[in-house]
C-alpha positions as CSV (number, residue, x, y, z in Angstrom):
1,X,-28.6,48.7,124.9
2,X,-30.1,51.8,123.5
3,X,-34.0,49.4,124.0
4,X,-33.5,49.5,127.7
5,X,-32.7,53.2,127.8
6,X,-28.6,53.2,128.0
7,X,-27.1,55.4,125.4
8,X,-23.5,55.1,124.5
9,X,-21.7,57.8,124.8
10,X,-17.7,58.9,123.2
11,X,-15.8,61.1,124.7
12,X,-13.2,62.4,122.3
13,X,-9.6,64.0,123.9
14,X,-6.9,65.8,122.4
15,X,-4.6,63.3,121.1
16,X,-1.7,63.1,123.4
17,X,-4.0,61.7,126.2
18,X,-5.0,58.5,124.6
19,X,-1.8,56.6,123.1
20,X,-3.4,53.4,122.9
21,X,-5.1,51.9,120.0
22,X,-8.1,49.3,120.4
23,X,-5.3,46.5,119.7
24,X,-3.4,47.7,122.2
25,X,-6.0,48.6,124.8
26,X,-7.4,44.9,124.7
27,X,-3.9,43.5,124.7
28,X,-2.1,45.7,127.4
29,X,-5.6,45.4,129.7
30,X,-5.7,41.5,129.1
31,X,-9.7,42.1,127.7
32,X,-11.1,38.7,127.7
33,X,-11.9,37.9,124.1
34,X,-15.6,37.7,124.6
35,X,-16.0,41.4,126.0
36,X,-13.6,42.8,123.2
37,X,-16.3,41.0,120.5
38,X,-19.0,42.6,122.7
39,X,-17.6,45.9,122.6
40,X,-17.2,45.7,118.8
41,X,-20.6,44.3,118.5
42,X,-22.6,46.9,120.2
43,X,-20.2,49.4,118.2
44,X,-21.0,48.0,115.1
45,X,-24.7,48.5,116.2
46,X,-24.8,52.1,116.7
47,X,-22.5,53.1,113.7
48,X,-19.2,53.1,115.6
49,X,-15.3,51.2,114.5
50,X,-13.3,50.0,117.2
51,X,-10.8,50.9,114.7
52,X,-11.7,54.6,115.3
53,X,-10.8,53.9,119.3
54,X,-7.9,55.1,121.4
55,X,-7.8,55.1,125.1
56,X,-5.5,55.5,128.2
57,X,-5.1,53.9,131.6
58,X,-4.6,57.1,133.2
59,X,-7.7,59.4,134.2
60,X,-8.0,61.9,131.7
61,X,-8.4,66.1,132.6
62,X,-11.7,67.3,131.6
63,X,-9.9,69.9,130.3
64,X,-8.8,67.3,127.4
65,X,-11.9,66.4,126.6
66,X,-12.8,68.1,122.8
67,X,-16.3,66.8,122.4
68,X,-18.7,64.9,124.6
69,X,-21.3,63.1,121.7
70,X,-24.8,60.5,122.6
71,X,-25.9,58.1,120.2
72,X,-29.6,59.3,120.4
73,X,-32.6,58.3,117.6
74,X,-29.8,56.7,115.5
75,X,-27.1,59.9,115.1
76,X,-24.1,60.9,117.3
77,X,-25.3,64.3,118.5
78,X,-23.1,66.6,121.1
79,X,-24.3,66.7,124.3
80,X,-26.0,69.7,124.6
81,X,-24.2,70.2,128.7
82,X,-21.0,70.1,127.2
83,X,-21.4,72.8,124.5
84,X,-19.6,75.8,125.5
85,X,-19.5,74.0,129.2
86,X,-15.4,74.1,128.8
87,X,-15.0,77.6,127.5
């Protein structure tokens, strides 16, 4: 992923927004097991736990978000546009 120039990106959110774990997610959204294994995969490859994953099927406010980080030469850095961007 990261080789052909796509960087992951996690969006963390105040906890209320995102009552689903990653067990739930892939059950309630009917995943197809091979996409879940991708997911986790790719996650594994850029130092990430599916286990660490909560999400929502509901858009989610900006004004939720608490940090915007890229996987970038092999760290999780904050995205330098969303320091300070939400005040």
């Amino acid at each position: 992923m990261v080789k052909h120039g796509v960087f992951p990106v996690r969006i963390s959110v105040v906890p209320e927004t995102a009552p689903y774990d990653w067990l739930a997610m892939r059950t309630i959204s009917r995943m197809k097991p091979e996409m879940a294994d991708g997911l986790v995969r790719v996650a594994e490859e850029v130092r990430a736990d599916a286990q660490d994953w909560f999400g929502t099927f509901t858009p989610v406010a900006i004004a939720a978000w608490v940090e915007l980080e890229v996987y970038r030469n092999d760290d999780w850095v904050t995205s330098p546009c969303f320091v300070g961007a939400f005040g």
